[in-house]
N, C-alpha and C positions, 0 to 999 in steps of 0.2 A: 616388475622392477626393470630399469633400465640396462643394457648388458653394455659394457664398453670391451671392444675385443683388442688388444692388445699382440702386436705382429715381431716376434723379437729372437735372433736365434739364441744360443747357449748362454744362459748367464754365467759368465765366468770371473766379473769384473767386480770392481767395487763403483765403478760407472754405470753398471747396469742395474747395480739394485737401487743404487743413488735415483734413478730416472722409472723405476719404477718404483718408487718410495713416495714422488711427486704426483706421479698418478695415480695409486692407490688413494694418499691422501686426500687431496681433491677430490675423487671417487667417492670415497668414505661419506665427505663432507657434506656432497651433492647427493648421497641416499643411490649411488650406481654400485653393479656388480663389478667384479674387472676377471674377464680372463683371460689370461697371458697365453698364451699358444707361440710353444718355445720346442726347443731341443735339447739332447745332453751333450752333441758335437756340432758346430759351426766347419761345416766342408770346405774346403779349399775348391778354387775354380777350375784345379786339374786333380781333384781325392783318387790316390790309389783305390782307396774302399769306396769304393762308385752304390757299389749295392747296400753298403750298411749305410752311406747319406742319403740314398735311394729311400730305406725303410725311414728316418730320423725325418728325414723332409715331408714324408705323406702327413704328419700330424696338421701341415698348412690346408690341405684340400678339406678340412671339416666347416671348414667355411664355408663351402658349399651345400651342407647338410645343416649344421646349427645357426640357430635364433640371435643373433648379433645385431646391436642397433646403431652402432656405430664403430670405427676401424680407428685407433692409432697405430700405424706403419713405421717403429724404430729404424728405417731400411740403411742409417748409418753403418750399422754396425754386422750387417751381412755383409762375407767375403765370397759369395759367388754371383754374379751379376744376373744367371739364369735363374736362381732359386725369385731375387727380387723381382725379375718379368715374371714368371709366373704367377706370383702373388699379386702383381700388381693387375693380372686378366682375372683373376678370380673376382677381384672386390670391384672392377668396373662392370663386369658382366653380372654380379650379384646387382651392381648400383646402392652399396653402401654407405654412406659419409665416410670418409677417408681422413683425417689429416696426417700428412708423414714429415716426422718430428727430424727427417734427414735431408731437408731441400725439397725441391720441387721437381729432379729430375724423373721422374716416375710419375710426372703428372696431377698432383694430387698439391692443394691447396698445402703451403706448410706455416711453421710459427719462428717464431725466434726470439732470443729475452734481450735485454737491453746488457748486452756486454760490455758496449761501452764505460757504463758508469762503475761497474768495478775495477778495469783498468783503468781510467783516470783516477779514482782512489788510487789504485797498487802505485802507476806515476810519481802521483803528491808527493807516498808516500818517502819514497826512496828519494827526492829531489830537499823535501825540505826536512825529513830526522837525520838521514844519511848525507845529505849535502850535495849530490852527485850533479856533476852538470853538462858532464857528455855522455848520452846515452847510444843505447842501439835496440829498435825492438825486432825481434826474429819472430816475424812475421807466421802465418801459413800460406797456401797456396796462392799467388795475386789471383784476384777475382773471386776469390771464395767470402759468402757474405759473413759467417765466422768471422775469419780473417781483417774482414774490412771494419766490420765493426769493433773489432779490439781495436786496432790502429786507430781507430778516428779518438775513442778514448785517449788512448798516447801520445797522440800528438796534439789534442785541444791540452790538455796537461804543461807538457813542455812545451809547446808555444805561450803560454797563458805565463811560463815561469823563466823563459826568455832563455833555454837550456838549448844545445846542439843536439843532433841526432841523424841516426842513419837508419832507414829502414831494410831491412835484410829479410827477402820470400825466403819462407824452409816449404816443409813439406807436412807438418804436423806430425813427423817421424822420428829418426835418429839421421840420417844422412844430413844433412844442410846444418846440423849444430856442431857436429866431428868436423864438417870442413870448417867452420866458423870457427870453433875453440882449436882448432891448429893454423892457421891464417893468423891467429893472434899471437898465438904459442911462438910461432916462426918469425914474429913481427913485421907481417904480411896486410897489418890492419891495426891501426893503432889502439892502445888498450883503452876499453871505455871506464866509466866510473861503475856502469848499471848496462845489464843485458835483459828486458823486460820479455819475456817469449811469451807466444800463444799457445803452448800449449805445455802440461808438465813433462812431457816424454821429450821434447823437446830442450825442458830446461834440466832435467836430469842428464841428459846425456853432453849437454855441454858442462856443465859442471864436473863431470866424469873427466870428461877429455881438458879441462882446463887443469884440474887438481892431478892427471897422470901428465901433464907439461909442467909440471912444480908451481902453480899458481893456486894460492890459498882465498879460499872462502868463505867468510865475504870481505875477508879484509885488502885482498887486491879486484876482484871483482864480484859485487852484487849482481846473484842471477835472481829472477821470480819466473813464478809458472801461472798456470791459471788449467783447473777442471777439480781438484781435489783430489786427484789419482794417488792411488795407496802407496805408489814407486817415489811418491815425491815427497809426502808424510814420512816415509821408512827411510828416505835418505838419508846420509848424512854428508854437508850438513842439510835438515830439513829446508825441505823448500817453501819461502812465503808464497804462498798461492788462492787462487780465488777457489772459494770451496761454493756445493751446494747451485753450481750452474747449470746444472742437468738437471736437477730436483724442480730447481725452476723452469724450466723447462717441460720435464712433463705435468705441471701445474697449470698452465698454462695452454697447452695442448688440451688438456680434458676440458677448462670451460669452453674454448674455441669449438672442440668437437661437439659438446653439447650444445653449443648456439646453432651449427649447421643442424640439429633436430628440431628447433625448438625450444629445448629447456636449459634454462639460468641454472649454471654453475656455482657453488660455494667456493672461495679460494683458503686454502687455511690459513693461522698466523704465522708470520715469519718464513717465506714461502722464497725471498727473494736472496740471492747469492751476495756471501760477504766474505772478507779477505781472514785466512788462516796465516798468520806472523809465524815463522821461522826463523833458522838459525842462515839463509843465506844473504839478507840482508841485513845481518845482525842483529837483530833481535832475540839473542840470547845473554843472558847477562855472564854464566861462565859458561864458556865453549869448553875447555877441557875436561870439566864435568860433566858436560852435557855430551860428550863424544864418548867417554865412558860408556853412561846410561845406554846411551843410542845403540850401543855395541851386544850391549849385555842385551837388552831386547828384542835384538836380530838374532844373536844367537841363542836365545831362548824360544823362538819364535820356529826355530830351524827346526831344533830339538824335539820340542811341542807338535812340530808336522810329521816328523818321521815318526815317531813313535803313534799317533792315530792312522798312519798311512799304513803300520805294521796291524794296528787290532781294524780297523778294515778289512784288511787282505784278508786274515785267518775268520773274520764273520763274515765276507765275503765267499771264501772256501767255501763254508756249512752250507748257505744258503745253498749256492750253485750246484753243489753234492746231492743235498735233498731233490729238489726239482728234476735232477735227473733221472731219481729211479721213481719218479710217480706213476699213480698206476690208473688212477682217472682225474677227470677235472674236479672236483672236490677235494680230492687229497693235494692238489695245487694249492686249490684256495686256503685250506687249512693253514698251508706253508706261509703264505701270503700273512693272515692273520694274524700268524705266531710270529712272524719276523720282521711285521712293518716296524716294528719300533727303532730298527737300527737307520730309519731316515729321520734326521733332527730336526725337532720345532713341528713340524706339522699338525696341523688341527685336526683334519681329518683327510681319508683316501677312498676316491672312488675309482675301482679297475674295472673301465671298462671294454668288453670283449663281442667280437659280433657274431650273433646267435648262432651260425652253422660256422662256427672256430674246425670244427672235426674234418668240415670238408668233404670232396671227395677222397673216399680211400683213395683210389686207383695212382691218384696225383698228388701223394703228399708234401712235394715238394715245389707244387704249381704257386706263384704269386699271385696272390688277391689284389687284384687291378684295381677293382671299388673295395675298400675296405671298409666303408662305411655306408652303410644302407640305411634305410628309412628306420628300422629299429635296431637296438643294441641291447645288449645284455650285462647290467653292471652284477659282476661276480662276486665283488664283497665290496662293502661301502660302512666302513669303521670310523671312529673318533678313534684318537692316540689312544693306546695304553686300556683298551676297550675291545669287547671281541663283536668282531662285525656283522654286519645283516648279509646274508646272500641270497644271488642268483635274484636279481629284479628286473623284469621287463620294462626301457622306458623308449620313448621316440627321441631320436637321433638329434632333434630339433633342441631338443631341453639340457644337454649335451652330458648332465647326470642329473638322479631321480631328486637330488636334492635341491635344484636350481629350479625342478616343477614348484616346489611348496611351497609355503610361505614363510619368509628367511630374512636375516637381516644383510644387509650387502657383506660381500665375500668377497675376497682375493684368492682367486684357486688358476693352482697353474696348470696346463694341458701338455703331457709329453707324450710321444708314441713309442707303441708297446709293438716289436717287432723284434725277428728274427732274420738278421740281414735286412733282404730286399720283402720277406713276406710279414706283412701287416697284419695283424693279429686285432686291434683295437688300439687304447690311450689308455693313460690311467691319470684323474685328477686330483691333484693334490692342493688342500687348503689350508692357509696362511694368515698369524695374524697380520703382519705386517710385509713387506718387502724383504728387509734385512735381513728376515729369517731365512731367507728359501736359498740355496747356493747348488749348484751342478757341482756333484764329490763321483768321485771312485766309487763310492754306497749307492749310490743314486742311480749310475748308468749298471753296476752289475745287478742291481738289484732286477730294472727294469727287464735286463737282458736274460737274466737265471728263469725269471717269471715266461716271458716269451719261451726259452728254451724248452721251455718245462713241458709247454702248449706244443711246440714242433714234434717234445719225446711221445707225446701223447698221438700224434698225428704219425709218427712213423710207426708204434704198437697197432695202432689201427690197423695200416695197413700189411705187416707183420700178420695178422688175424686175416685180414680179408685173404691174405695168399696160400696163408694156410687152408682155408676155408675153400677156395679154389684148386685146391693139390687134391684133396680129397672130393671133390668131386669129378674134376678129372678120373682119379683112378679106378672112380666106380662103372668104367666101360672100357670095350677093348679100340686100342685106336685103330685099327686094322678095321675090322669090320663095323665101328662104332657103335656094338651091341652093348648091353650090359655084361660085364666081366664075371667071373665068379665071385669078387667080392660083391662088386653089384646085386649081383642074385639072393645071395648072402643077406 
């Protein structure tokens, strides 16, 4: 079966499951595996924890040991520029098909969906229900092909409907919308009818900055957004925005990636980006109702979070408690066994660990430079709510025993199992869907108690070897280095 390898750091967003939702599907469709080879933190390009994104980034270099037939490189959404060259030497020196769903700056062939055509919808839409007929779009970076192609939507629109307008570069951030919605505020800029932005972080944050200058929305200015971002759904007032542009996106990437092999792609139904109506170009019929509701769901939403972030913590405790006093590797795995269930949705878990985990005594604190060698040792390998198989020997290539068999395509995601900077192995985790899989507090301690567990085992070892060492020392005299009376003894 065909393997599509998938390059993406921490999914933390409601963007990155969106875009991994598009490639599974597709995936699905086309009869491909997908595995995601991810992390549970995204490093900053100066991380005070140097060694713990040290360990978190090694899960990249499996590339170099597993069976991959093709690469989609999300290299958007990495924040450190070194983590992306390194990956990007990895997959030209394997010589894998690439496409990176972030540009072409990394060399590698990329895609892009037709953005246009839902910004000139969004356009239409706000010129002829709304009336509006001097706009302004807030752009992203000039030169960026994003960027250009929303605009080119916006403006065939309002030139077609004989409207004025200004084009204003941001930055696809919050800076350039706070100078824009105070330039207005100030009447520094004259007030538009409609503020069309490229991006939702963008248009949340001018709506922010307009509604704290006492300007009401949308009844003195209509803003939209565009990507489907969870900040512009939650707002209030919600923001009309194009949703499902990323979905498309990686839809699109998988048949491209599968053409550079050879094989014709399936695309699924309904695959392509359409417009979510909100309350910021009015389309709400009561706003003060709906400001209500909006409220109560935020705050319910708040409430809802803190109280799972509390039974977390205190199931987070137990685990990390357990693991610490183990006394060999099986009574790990048992731990493992009994308490995968506190990660949600998953179909199944395979941890796997490489064969000489114990090391050398002498150095139990030495870093495994190669953490993955020609074979590995998956340690337990369960279905949910199911007590698992352990301790299977498979090759490194196959990247778990279950990926040897014969299976129906999977979505399994690869995160690395370390402590700090020393790499222990991965553990893969399988999914039905995208939407299911999210990086929680559960997730990184879990991973983290399990590595720990493996380090507490490797300093008892050597705890025993020292011991073991005292006592033969003692059996001579050091003076003479005969055998001592206990010796003789």
């Amino acid at each position: 079966m065909i393997r599509i390898g998938v390059i993406i750091p921490a999914i933390t967003d409601n963007l990155h499951n969106e875009i991994l939702n598009g490639i599974h599907k597709t995936a699905l469709a086309s009869g491909c595996d997908v595995i995601v080879f991810t992390t549970a933190t995204n490093g900053l390009e100066f991380n005070i924890q140097s060694e713990i994104m040290e360990g978190e980034e090694s899960v990249y270099s499996l590339l170099e040991k597993a069976h991959i037939d093709c690469i989609l490189l999300v290299s958007q959404y990495f924040v450190k520029d070194i983590v992306r060259r390194r990956i990007t030497d990895i997959i030209k020196r394997l010589s894998i098909p690439c496409i990176d769903l972030g540009g072409s700056e990394l060399g590698f062939e990329t895609v892009q969906t037709s953005q246009d055509r839902a910004i000139y919808k969004m356009t239409s839409h706000v010129i002829e229900k709304h009336n509006c007929r001097k706009l302004i779009f807030l752009a992203g970076f000039e030169g960026n092909p994003d960027s250009e192609q929303r605009m080119s939507g916006f403006t065939a629109s309002a030139d077609e409907h004989g409207c004025t307008y200004e084009i204003v570069y941001g930055d696809f951030w919050t800076v350039r919308p706070e100078e824009l919605g105070n330039e207005i505020i100030q009447g520094k800029r004259e007030i538009p009818d409609a503020v069309i932005c490229a991006s939702d972080i963008m248009a949340v944050t001018l709506c922010k900055t307009l509604q704290n200058g006492g300007f009401v929305i949308p009844d003195d200015i209509i803003i939209t957004g565009y990507d489907g971002h969870i900040s512009a759904i939650s707002n209030f007032p919600s923001i009309t925005t194009v949703i499902n542009s990323v979905h498309e996106l990686g839809c699109i990437a998988v048949i491209r990636v599968l053409e550079k092999i050879g094989v014709k792609g399936i695309l699924p139904d309904e695959y392509q980006s359409s417009i979510m109506y909100g309350a910021s170009c009015g389309c709400v019929e009561n706003m003060t109702d709906y400001q209500t509701a909006a409220l109560k769901v935020q705050e319910q939403i708040s409430r809802e979070s803190n109280e799972q972030l509390m039974l977390e913590m205190r199931i987070n405790a137990d685990v990390i408690t357990k693991t610490i006093y183990v006394e060999s590797i099986s009574e790990l795995i048992k731990i493992v066994d009994e308490s995968a269930h506190i990660i949600n949705d998953y179909k199944s878990l395979h941890l796997c660990i490489i064969p000489d985990w114990d090391g050398n005594p002498e150095t139990p604190d030495v870093c495994l430079t190669k953490p993955f060698p020609d074979k590995m040792l998956c340690a337990i390998s369960k279905q949910a709510w199911q007590t698992g198989k352990l301790f299977e020997s498979f090759n490194t290539v196959d990247i778990a025993p279950v990926l040897s068999k014969p299976h129906e395509p999977v979505l399994m995601y690869i995160l690395p199992l370390h402590a700090s900077s020393q790499v222990f192995g991965y553990c893969g985790f399988v999914y039905e869907n995208a939407e299911k899989f999210k990086v929680s507090l559960m997730l990184f301690n879990f991973l983290s108690a399990v590595a720990n567990g493996i380090r507490t085992l490797r300093h008892k070892l050597y705890a025993e070897y020292l011991q073991k060492k005292i006592e033969e020392v003692s059996l001579y005299d050091i003076m003479t280095d005969m055998l001592s009376k206990k010796g003789l003894l």
